[in-house]
C-alpha positions in Angstrom: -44.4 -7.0 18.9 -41.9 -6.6 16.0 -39.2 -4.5 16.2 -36.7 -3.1 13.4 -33.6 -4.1 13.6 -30.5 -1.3 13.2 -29.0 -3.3 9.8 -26.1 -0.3 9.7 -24.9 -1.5 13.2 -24.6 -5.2 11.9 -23.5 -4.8 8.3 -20.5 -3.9 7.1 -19.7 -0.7 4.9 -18.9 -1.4 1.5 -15.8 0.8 1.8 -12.7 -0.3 4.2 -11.7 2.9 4.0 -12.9 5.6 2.9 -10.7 9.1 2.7 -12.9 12.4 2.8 -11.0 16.0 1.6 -8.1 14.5 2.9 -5.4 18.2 2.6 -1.5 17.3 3.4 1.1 20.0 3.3 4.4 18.6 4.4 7.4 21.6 4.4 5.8 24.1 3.1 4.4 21.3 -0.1 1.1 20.7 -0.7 1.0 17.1 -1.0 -2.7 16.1 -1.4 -5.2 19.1 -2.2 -8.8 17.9 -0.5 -8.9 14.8 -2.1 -11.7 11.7 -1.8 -11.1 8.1 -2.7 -12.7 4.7 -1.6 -11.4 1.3 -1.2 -14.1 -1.2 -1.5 -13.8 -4.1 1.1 -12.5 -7.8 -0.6 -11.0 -5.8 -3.1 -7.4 -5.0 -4.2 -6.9 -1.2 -4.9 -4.3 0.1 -6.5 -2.9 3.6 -5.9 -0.3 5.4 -8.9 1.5 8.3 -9.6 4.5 9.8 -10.3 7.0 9.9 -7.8 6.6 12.2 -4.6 2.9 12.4 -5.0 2.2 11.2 -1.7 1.4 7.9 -2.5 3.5 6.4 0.8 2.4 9.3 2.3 -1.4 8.3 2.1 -0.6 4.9 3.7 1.2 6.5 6.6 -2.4 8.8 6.9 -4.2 5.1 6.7 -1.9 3.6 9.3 -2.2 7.0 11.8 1.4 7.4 11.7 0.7 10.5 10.4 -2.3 13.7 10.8 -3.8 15.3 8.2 -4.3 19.3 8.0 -7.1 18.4 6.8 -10.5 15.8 6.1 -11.0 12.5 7.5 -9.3 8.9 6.8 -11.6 6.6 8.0 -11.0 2.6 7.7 -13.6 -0.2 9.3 -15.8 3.2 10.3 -13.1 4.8 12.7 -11.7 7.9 11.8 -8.0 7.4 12.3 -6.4 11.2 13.3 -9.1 11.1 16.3 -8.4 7.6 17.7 -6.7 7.4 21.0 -3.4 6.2 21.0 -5.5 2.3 22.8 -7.6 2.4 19.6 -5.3 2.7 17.1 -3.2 0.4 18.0 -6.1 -2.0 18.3 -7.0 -0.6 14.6 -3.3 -1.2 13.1 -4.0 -5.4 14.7 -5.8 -5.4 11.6 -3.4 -4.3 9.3 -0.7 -5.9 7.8 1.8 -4.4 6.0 4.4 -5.6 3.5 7.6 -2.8 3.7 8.9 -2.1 0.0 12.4 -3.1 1.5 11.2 -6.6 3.2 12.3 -5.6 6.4 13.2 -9.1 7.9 15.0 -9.3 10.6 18.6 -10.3 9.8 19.7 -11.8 12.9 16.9 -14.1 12.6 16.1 -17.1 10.3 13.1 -17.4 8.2 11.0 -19.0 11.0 11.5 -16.6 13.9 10.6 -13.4 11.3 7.2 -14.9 10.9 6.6 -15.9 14.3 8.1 -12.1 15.6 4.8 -10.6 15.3 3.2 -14.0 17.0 5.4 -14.0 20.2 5.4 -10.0 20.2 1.5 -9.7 20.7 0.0 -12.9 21.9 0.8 -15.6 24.1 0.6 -18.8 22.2 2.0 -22.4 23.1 5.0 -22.8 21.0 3.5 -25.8 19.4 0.6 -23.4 18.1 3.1 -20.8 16.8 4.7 -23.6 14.9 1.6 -24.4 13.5 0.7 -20.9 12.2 4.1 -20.1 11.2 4.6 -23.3 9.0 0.7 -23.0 7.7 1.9 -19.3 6.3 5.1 -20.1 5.2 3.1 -22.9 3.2 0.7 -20.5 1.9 3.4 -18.8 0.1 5.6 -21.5 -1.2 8.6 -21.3 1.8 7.9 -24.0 4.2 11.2 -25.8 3.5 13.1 -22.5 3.6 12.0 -22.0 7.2 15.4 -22.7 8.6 17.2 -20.0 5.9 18.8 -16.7 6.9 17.2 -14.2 5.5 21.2 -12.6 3.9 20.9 -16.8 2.0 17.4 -15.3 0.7 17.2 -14.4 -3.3 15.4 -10.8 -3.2 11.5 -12.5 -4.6 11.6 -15.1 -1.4 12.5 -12.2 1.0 9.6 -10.7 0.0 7.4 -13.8 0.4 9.0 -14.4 3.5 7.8 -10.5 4.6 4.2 -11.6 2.8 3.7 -14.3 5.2 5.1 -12.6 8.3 2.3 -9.8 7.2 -0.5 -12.5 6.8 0.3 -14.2 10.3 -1.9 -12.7 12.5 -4.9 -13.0 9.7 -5.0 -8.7 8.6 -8.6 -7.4 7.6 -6.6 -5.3 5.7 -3.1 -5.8 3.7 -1.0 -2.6 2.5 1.8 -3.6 -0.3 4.2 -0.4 -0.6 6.0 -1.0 -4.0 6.0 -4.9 -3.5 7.4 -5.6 -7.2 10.3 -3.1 -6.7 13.6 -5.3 -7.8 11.8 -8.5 -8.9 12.9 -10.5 -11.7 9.7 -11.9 -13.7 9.8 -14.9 -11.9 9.6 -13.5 -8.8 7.1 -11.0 -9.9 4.7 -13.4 -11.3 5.0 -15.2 -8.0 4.3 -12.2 -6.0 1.2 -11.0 -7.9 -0.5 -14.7 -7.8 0.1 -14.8 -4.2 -1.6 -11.1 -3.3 -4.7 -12.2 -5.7 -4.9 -16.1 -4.1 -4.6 -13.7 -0.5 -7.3 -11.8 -1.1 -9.5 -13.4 -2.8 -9.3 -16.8 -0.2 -8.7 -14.8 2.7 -11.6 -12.3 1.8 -9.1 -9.5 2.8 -8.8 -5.8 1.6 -6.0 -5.1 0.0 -3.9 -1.5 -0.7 -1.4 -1.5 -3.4 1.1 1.4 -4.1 3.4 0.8 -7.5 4.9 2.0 -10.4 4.7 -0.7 -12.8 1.0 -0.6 -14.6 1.7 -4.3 -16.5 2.0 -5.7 -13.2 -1.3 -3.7 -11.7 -3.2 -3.9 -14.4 -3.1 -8.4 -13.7 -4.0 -7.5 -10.2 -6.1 -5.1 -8.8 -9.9 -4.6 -8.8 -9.2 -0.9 -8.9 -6.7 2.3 -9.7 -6.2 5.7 -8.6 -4.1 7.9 -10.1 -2.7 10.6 -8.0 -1.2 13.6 -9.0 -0.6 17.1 -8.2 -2.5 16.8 -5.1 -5.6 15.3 -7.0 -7.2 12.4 -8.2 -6.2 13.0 -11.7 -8.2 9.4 -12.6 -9.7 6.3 -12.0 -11.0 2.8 -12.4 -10.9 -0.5 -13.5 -6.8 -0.9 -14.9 -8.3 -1.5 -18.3 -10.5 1.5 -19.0 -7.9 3.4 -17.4 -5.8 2.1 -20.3 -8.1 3.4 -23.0 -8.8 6.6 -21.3 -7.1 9.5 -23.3 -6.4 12.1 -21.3 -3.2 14.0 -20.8 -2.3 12.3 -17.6 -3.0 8.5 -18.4 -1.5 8.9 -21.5 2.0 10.3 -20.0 1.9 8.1 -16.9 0.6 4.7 -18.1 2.9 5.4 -21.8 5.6 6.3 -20.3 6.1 10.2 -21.9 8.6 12.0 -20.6 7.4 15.1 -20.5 3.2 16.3 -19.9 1.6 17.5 -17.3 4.3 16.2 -14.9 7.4 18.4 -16.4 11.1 17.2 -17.0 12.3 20.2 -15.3 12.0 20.9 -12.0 11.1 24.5 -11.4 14.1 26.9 -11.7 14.7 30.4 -12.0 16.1 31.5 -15.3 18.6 29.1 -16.8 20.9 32.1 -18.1 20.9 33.8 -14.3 22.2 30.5 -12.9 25.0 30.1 -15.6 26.0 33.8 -15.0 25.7 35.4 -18.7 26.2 38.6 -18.1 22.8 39.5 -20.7 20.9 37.9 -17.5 21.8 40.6 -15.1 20.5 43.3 -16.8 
């Protein structure tokens, strides 16, 4: 007798997560507006916008650090605000996450930050945490700064140092929150062929948040462009390039002024200065 077998229990979705009329209103500010994006598993995905559109805000919904008001934020199938607090923090062993600041641990040298998450979560024999610890810190070029304190670090090998602390525990998933942030172009081209050689040896998914399009557009599989609460584009870095619309052309050409204004809103200039023509 044949029987059929249940493929959507064994196979993958093609999303690693996928974010359904996802509504965020943090003080009274509505940060994201019921918006839907995908991030195709393998891939590196790259989410843009102008600053305090909710960018780190949509990683901190993807991590379950924080609830939505609204939608669903699903990643490997799970919908994250309804996990117990057991499941997601079997959900976030998955994840690692480069912080935009590094975030080593000063007291510690090069070594021990890599092996922290090692010796925090698992109980290996030393000689096997050497062995990871060393194989990472080769992966991104650091092996013989191993014994370095992070403070005798230059600001491109701290954040190497925090890539292979991230990559330690072998992630499904990799978030970069503004990883080119201070770089000189050494540094930067160093970082950027180390999250492509990542993901494309390690067959991980990868989330990138940045500002800097030049560097993107070398990097990622994918773009969204967030803005006023919305999705205001997307695609492949390229044909966002050529795209003419009002918010690719001020954000990726650098306009001042568009749909994102140079003023913040502000009642009436002449009220604030106190012309006396204002109050009446």
């Amino acid at each position: 007798m044949t029987t059929t077998r249940d493929v959507s229990a064994t196979t993958p979705a093609a999303s690693a997560v996928e974010v359904r009329g996802l509504r965020t209103v943090l003080n009274g500010k509505v940060i994201f507006d019921g918006i839907d994006l995908d991030i195709a598993r393998g891939r590196v995905t790259a989410i843009m916008g102008p600053s305090g559109t909710g960018k780190t805000t949509l990683l901190r919904h993807v991590t379950g650090q924080l609830a939505p008001d609204a939608g669903s934020v699903r990643v490997d199938g799970e919908n994250v605000p309804t996990l117990s607090r057991a499941k997601l923090f079997a959900l976030r062993e998955k994840i690692g996450y480069l912080f935009q600041n590094s975030a080593l641990l000063t007291d510690f040298t090069v070594f021990e930050n890599v092996a922290f998450p090692l010796r925090q979560h698992l109980r290996l024999p030393e000689e096997l945490v050497r062995t990871i610890v060393l194989t990472r810190l080769q992966a991104v070029g650091l092996r013989g700064a191993a014994h370095l304190m992070p403070a005798e670090l230059s600001g491109g090998m701290a954040r190497r140092v925090a890539l292979a602390r991230a990559i330690v525990r072998d992630p499904s998933l990799m978030i970069y929150d503004e990883p080119f942030v201070g770089l000189d172009p050494i540094a930067l081209n160093q970082v950027l062929k180390l999250i492509r050689t990542l993901n494309d040896t390690l067959g991980i998914t990868s989330i990138l948040v940045a500002h800097e399009f030049a560097a993107v557009r070398r990097v990622a599989d994918h773009v969204y462009l967030i803005a006023g609460g919305k999705v205001a584009a997307q695609g492949h870095p390229d044909e966002l390039a050529e795209r003419d619309s009002p918010w690719t052309r001020q954000f990726f050409g650098g306009e001042a002024d568009g749909p994102v204004p140079f003023q913040y809103p502000a009642r009436d200039y002449a009220t604030d200065l106190g012309f006396p023509e204002a109050r009446r």
